[in-house]
PyMOL Python script that loads the backbone (N, CA, C, O; Angstrom):
from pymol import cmd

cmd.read_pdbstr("""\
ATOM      1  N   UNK A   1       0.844  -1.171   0.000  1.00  0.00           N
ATOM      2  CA  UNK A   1       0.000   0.000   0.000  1.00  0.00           C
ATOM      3  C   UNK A   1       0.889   1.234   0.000  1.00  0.00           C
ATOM      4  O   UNK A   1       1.859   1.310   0.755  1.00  0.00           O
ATOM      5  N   UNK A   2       0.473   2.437  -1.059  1.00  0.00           N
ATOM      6  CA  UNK A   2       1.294   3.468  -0.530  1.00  0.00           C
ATOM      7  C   UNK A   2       0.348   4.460  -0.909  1.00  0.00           C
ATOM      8  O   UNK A   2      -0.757   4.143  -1.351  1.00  0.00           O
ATOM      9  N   UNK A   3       0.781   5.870  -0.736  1.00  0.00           N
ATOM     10  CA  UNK A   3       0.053   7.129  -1.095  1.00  0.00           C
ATOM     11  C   UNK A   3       0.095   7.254  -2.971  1.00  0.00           C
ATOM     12  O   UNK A   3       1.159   6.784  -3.376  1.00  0.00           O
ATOM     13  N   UNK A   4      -0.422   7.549  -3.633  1.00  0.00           N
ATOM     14  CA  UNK A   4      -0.872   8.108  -5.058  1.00  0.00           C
ATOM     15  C   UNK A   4       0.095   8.457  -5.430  1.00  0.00           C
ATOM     16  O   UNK A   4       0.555   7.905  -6.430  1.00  0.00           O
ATOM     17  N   UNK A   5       0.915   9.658  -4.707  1.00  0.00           N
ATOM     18  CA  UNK A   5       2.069  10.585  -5.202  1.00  0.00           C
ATOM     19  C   UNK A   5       3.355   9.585  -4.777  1.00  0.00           C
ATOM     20  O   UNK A   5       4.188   9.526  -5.681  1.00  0.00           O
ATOM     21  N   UNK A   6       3.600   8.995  -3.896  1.00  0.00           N
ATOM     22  CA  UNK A   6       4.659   8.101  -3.535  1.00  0.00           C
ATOM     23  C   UNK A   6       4.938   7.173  -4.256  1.00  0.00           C
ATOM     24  O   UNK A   6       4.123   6.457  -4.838  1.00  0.00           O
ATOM     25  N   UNK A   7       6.182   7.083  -4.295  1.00  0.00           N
ATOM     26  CA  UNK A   7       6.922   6.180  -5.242  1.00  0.00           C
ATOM     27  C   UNK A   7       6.491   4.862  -4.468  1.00  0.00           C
ATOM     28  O   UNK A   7       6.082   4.762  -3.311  1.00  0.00           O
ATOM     29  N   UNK A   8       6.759   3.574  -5.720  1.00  0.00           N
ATOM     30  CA  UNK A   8       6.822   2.289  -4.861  1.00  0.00           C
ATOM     31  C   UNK A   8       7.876   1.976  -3.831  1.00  0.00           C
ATOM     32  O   UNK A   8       7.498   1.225  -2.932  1.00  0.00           O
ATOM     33  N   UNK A   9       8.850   2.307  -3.792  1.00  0.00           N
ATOM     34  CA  UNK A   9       9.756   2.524  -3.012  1.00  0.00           C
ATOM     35  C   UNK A   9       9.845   2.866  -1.647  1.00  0.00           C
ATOM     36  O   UNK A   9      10.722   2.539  -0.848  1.00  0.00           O
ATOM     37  N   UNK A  10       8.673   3.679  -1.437  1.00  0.00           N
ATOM     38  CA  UNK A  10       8.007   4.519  -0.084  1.00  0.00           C
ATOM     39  C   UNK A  10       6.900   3.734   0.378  1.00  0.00           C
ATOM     40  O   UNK A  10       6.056   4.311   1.063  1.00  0.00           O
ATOM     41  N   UNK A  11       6.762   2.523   0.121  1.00  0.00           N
ATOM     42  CA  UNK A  11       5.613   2.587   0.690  1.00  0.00           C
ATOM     43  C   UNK A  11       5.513   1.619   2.229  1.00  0.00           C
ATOM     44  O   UNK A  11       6.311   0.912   2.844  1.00  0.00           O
ATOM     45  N   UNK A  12       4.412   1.938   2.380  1.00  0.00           N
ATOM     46  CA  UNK A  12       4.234   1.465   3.764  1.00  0.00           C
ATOM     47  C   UNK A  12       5.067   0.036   4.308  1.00  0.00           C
ATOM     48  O   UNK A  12       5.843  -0.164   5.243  1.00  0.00           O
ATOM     49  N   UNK A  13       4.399  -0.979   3.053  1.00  0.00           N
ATOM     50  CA  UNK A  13       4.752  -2.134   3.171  1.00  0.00           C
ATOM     51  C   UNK A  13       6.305  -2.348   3.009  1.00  0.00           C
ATOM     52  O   UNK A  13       6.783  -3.450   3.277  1.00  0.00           O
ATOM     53  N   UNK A  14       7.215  -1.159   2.511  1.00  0.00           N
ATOM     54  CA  UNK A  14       8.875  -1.388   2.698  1.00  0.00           C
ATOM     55  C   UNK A  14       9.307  -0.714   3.286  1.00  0.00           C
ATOM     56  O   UNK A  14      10.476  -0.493   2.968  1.00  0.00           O
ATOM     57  N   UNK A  15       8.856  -0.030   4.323  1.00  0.00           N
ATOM     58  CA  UNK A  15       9.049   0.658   6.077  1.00  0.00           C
ATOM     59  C   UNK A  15       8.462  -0.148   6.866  1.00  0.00           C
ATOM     60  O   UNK A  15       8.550   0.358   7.985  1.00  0.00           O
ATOM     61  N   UNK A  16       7.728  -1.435   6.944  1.00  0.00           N
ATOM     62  CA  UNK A  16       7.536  -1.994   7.738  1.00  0.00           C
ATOM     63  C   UNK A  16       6.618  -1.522   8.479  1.00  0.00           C
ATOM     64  O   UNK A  16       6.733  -1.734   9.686  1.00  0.00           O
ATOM     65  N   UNK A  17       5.264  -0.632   7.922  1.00  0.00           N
ATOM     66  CA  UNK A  17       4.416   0.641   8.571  1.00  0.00           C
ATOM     67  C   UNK A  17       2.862  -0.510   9.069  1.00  0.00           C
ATOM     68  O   UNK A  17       2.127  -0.437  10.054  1.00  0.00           O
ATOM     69  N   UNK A  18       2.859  -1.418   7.971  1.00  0.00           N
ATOM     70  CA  UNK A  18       1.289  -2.237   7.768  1.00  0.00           C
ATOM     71  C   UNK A  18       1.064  -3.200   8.777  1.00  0.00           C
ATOM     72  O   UNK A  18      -0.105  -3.438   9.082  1.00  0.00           O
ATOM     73  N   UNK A  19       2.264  -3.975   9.518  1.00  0.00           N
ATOM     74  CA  UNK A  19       2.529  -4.776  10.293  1.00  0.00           C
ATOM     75  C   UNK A  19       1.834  -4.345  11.763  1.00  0.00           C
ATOM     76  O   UNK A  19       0.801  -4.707  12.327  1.00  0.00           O
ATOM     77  N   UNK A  20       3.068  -3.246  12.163  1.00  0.00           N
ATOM     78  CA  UNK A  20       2.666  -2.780  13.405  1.00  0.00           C
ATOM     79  C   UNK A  20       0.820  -1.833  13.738  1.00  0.00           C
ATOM     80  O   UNK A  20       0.399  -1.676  14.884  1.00  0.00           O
ATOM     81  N   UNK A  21       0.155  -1.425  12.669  1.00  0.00           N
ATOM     82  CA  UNK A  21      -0.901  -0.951  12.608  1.00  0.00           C
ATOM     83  C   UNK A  21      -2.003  -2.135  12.729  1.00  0.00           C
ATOM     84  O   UNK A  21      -3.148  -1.834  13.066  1.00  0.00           O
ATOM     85  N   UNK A  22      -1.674  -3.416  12.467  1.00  0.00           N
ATOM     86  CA  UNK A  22      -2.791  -4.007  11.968  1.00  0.00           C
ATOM     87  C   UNK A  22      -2.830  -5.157  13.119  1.00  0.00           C
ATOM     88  O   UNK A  22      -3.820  -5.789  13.486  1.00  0.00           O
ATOM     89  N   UNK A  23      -1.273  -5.279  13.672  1.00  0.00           N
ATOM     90  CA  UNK A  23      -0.678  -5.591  15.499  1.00  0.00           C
ATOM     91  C   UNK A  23      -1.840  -4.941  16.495  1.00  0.00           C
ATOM     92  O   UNK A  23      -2.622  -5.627  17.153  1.00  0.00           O
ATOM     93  N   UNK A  24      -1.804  -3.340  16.481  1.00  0.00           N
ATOM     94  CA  UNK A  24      -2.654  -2.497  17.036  1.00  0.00           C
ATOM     95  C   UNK A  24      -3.654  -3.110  17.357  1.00  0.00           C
ATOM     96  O   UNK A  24      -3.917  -3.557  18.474  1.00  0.00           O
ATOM     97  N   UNK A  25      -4.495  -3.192  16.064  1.00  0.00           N
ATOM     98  CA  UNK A  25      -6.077  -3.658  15.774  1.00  0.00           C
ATOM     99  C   UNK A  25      -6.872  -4.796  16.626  1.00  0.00           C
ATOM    100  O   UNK A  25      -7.835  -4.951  17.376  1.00  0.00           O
ATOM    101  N   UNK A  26      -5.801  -5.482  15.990  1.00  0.00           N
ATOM    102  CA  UNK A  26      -5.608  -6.988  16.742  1.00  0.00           C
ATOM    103  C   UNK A  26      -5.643  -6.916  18.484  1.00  0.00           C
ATOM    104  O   UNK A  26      -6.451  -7.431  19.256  1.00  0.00           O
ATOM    105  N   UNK A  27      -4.545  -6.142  18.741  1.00  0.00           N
ATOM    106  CA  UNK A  27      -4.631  -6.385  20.226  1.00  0.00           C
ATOM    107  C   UNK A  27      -6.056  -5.489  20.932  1.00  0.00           C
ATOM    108  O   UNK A  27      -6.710  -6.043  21.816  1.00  0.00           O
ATOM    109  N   UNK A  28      -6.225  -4.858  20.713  1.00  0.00           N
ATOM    110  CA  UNK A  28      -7.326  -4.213  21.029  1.00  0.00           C
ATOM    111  C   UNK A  28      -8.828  -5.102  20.552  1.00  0.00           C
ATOM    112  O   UNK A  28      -9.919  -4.691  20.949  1.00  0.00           O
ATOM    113  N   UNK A  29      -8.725  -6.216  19.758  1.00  0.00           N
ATOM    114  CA  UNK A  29      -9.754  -6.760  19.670  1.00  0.00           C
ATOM    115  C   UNK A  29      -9.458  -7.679  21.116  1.00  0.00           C
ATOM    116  O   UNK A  29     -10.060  -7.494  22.173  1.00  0.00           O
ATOM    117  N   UNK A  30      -8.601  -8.500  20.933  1.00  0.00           N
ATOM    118  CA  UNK A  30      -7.830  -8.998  21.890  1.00  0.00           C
ATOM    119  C   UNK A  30      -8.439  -8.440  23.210  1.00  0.00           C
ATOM    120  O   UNK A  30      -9.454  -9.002  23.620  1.00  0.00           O
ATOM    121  N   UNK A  31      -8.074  -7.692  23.718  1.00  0.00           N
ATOM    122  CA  UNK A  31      -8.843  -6.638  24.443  1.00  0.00           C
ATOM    123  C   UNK A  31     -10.126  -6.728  24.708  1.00  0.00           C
ATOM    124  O   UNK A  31     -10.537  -7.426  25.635  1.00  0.00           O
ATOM    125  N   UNK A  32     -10.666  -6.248  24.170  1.00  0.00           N
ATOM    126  CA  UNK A  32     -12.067  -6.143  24.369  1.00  0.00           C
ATOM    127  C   UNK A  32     -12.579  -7.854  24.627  1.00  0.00           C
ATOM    128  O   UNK A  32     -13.362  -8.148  25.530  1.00  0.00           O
ATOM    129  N   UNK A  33     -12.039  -8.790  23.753  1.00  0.00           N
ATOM    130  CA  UNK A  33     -12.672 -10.055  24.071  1.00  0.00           C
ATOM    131  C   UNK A  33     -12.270 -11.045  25.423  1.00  0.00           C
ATOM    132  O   UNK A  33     -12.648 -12.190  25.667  1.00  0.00           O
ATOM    133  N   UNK A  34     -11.309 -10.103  26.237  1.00  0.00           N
ATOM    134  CA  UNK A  34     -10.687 -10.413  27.314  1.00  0.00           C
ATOM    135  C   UNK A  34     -11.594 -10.046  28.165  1.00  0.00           C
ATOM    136  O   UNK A  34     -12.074 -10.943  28.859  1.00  0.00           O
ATOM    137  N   UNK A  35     -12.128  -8.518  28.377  1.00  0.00           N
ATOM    138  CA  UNK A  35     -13.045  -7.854  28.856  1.00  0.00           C
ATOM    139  C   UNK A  35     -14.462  -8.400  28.724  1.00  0.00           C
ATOM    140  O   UNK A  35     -15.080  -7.800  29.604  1.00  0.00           O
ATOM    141  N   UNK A  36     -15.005  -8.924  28.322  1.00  0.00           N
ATOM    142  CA  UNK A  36     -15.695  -9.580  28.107  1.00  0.00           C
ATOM    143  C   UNK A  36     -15.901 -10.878  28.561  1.00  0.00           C
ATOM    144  O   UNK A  36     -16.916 -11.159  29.198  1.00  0.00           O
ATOM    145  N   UNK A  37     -15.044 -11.697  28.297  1.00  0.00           N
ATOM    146  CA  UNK A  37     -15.095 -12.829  29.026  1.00  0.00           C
ATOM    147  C   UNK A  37     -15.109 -12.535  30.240  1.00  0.00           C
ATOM    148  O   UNK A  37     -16.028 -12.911  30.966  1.00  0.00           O
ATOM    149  N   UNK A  38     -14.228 -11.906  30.621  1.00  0.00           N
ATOM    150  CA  UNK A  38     -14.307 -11.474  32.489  1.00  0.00           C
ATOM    151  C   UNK A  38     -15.051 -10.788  33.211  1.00  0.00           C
ATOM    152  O   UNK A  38     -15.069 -10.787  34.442  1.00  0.00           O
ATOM    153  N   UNK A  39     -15.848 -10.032  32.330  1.00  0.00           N
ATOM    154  CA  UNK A  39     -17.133  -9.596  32.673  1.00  0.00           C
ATOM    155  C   UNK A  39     -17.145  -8.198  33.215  1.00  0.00           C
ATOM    156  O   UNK A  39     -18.095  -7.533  33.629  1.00  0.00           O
ATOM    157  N   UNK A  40     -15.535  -7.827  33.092  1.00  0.00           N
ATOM    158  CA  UNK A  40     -14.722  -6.522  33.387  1.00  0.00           C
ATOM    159  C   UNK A  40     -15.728  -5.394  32.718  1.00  0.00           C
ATOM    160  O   UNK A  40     -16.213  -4.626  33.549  1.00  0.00           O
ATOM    161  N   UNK A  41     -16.112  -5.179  31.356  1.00  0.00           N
ATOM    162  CA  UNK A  41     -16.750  -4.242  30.787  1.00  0.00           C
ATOM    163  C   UNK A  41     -17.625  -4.725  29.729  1.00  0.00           C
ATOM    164  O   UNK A  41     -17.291  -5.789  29.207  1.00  0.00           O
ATOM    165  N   UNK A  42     -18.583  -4.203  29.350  1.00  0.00           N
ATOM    166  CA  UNK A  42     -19.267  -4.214  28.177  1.00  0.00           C
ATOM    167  C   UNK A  42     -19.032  -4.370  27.284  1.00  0.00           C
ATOM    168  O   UNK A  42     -17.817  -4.248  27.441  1.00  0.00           O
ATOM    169  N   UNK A  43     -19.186  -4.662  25.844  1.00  0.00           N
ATOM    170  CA  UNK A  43     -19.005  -4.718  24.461  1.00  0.00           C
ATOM    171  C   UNK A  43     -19.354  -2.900  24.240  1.00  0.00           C
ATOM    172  O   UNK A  43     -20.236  -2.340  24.892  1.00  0.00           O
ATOM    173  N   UNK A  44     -18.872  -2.501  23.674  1.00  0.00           N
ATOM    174  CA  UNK A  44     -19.521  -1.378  22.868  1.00  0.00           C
ATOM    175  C   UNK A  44     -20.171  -1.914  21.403  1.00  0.00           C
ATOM    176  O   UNK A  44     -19.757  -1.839  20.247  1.00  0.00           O
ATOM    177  N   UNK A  45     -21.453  -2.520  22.037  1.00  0.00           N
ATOM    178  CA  UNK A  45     -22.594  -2.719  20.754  1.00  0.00           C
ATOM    179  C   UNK A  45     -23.023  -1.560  20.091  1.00  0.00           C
ATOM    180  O   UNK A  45     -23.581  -0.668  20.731  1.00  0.00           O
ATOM    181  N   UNK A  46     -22.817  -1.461  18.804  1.00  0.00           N
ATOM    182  CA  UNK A  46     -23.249  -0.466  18.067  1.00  0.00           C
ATOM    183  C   UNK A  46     -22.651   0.587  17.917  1.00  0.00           C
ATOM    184  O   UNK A  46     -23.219   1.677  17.985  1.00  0.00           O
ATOM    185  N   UNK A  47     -21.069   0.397  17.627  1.00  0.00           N
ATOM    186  CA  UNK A  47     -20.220   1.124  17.573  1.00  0.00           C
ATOM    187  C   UNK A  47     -18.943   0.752  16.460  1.00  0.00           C
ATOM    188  O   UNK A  47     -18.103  -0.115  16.700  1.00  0.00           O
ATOM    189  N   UNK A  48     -18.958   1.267  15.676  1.00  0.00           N
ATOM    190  CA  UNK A  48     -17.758   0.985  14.952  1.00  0.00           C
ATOM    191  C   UNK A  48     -16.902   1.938  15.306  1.00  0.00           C
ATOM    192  O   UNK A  48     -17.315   3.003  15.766  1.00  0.00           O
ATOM    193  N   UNK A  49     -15.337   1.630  15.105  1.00  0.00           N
ATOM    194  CA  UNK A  49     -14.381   2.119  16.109  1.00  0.00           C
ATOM    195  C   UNK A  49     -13.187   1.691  14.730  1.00  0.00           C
ATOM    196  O   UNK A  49     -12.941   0.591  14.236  1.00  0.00           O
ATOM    197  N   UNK A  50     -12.616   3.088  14.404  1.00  0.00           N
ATOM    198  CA  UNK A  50     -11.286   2.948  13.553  1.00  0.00           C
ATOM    199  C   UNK A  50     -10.295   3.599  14.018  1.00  0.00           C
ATOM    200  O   UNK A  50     -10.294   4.520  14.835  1.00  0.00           O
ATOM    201  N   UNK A  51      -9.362   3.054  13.429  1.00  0.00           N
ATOM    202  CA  UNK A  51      -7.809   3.348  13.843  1.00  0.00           C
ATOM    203  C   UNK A  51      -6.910   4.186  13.385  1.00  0.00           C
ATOM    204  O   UNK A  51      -6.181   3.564  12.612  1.00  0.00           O
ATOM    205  N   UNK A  52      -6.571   5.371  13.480  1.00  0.00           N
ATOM    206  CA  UNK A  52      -5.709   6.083  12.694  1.00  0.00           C
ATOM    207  C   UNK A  52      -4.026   6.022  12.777  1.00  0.00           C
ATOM    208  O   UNK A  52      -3.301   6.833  13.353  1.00  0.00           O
ATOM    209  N   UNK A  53      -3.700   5.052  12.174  1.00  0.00           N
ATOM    210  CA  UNK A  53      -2.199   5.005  12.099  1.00  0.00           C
ATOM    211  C   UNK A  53      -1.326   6.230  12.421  1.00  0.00           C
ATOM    212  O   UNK A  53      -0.575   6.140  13.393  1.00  0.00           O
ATOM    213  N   UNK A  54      -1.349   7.267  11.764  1.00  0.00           N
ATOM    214  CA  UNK A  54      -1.050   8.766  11.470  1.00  0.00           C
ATOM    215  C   UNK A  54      -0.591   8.848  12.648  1.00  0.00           C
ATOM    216  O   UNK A  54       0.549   8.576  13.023  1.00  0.00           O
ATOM    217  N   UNK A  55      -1.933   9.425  13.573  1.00  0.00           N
ATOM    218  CA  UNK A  55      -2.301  10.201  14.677  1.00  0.00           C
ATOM    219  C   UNK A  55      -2.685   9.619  16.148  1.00  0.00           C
ATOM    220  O   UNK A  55      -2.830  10.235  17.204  1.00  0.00           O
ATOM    221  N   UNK A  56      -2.846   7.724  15.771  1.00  0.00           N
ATOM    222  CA  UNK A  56      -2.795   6.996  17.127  1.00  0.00           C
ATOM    223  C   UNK A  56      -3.550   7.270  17.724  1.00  0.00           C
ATOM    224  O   UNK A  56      -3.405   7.580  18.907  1.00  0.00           O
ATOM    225  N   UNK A  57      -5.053   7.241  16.865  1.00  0.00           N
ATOM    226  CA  UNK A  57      -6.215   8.255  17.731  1.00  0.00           C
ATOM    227  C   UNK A  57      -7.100   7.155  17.375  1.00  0.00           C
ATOM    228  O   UNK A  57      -6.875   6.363  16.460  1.00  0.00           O
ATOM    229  N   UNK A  58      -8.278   7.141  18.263  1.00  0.00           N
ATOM    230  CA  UNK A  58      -9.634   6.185  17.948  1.00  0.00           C
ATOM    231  C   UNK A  58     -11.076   7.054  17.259  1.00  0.00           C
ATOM    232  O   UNK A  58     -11.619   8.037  17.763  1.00  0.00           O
ATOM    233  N   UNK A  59     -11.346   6.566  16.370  1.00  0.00           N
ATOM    234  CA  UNK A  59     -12.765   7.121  15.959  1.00  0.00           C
ATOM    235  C   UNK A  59     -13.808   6.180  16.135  1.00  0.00           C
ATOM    236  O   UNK A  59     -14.004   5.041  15.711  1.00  0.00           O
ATOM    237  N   UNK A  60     -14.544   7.108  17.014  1.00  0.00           N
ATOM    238  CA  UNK A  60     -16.259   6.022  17.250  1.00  0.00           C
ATOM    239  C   UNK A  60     -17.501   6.515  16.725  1.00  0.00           C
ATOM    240  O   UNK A  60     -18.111   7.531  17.058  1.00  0.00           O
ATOM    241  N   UNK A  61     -17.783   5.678  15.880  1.00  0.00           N
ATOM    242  CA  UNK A  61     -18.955   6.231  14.902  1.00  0.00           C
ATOM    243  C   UNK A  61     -20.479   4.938  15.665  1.00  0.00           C
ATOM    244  O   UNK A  61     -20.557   3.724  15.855  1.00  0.00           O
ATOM    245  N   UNK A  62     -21.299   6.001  15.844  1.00  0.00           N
ATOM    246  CA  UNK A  62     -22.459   4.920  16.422  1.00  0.00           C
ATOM    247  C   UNK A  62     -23.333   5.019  15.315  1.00  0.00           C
ATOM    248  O   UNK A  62     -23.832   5.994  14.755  1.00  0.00           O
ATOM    249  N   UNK A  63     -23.446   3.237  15.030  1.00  0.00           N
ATOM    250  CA  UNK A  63     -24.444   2.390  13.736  1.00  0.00           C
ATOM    251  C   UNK A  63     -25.470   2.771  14.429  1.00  0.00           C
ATOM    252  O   UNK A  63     -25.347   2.752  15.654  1.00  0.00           O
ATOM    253  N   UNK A  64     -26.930   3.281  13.752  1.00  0.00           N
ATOM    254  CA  UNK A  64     -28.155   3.431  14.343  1.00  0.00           C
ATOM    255  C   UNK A  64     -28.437   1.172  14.359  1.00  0.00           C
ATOM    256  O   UNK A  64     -27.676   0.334  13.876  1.00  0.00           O
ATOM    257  N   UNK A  65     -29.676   0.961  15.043  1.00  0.00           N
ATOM    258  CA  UNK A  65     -29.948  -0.089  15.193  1.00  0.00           C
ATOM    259  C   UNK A  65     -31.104  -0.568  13.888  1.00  0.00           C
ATOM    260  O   UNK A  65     -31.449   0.374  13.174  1.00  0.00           O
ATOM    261  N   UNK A  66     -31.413  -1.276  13.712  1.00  0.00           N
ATOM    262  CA  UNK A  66     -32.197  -1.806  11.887  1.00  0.00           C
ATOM    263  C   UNK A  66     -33.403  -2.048  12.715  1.00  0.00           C
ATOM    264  O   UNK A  66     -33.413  -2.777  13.706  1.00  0.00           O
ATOM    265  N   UNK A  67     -34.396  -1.408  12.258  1.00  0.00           N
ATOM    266  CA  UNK A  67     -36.521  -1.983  13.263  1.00  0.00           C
ATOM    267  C   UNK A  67     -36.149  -2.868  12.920  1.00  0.00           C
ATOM    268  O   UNK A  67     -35.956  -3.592  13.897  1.00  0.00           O
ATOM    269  N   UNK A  68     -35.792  -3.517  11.715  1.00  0.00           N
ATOM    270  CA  UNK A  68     -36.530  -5.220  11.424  1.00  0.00           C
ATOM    271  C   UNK A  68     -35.135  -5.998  11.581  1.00  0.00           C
ATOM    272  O   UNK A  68     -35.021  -7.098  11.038  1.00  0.00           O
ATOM    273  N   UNK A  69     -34.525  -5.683  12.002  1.00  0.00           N
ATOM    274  CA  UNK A  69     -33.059  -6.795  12.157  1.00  0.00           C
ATOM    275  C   UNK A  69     -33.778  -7.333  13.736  1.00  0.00           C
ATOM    276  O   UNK A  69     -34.423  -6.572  14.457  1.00  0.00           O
ATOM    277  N   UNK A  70     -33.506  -8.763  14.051  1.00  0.00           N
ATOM    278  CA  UNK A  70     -33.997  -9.500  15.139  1.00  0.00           C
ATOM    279  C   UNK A  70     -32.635  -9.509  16.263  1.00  0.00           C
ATOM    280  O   UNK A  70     -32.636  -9.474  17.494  1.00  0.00           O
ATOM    281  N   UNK A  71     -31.795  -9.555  15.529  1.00  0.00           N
ATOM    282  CA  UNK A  71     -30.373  -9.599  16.199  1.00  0.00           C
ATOM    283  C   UNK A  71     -30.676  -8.349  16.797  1.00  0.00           C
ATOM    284  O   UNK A  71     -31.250  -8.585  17.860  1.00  0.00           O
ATOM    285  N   UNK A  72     -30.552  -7.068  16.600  1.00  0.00           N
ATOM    286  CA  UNK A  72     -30.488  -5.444  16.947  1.00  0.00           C
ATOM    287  C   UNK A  72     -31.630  -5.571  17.794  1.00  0.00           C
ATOM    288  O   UNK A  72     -31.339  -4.966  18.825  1.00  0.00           O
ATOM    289  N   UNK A  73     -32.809  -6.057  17.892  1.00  0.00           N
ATOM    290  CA  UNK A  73     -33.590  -5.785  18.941  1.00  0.00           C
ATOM    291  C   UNK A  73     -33.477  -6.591  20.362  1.00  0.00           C
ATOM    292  O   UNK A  73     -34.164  -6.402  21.366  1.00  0.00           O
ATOM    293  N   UNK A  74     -32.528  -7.446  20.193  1.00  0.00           N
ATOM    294  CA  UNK A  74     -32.203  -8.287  21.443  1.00  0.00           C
ATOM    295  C   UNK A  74     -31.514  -7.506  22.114  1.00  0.00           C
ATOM    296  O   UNK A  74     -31.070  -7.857  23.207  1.00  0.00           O
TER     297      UNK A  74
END
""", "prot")
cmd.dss("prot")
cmd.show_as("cartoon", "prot")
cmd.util.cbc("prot")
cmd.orient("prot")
């Protein structure tokens, strides 16, 4: 993967940039399914949650719930 203007040369995947970001992801799922089992905290249902490599910051965007999805009304 690299930026548009960046050479192939630059790119993420030959700095070794894609590895440690996607490490991140992982452990934090990791995380949460630890929390969970232990009964430590909640799931954040209805939340998608991204990762900004860049800036090492979390974005939480809340999914409205679907009337007719059966899953979403439980």
């Amino acid at each position: 993967m690299h930026a548009l203007d960046a050479t192939p040369e630059a790119s993420c995947l030959s700095h070794g940039i894609l590895g440690p970001v996607v490490a991140i992801a992982g452990t934090y799922q990791a995380l949460l399914a630890i929390n969970f089992i232990t009964h430590r905290h909640a799931l954040p249902w209805g939340m998608l949650m991204q990762f900004c490599g860049r800036s090492l910051t979390w974005k939480h965007l809340r999914l409205p719930q679907a009337a007719d999805c059966p899953i979403c009304q439980e």
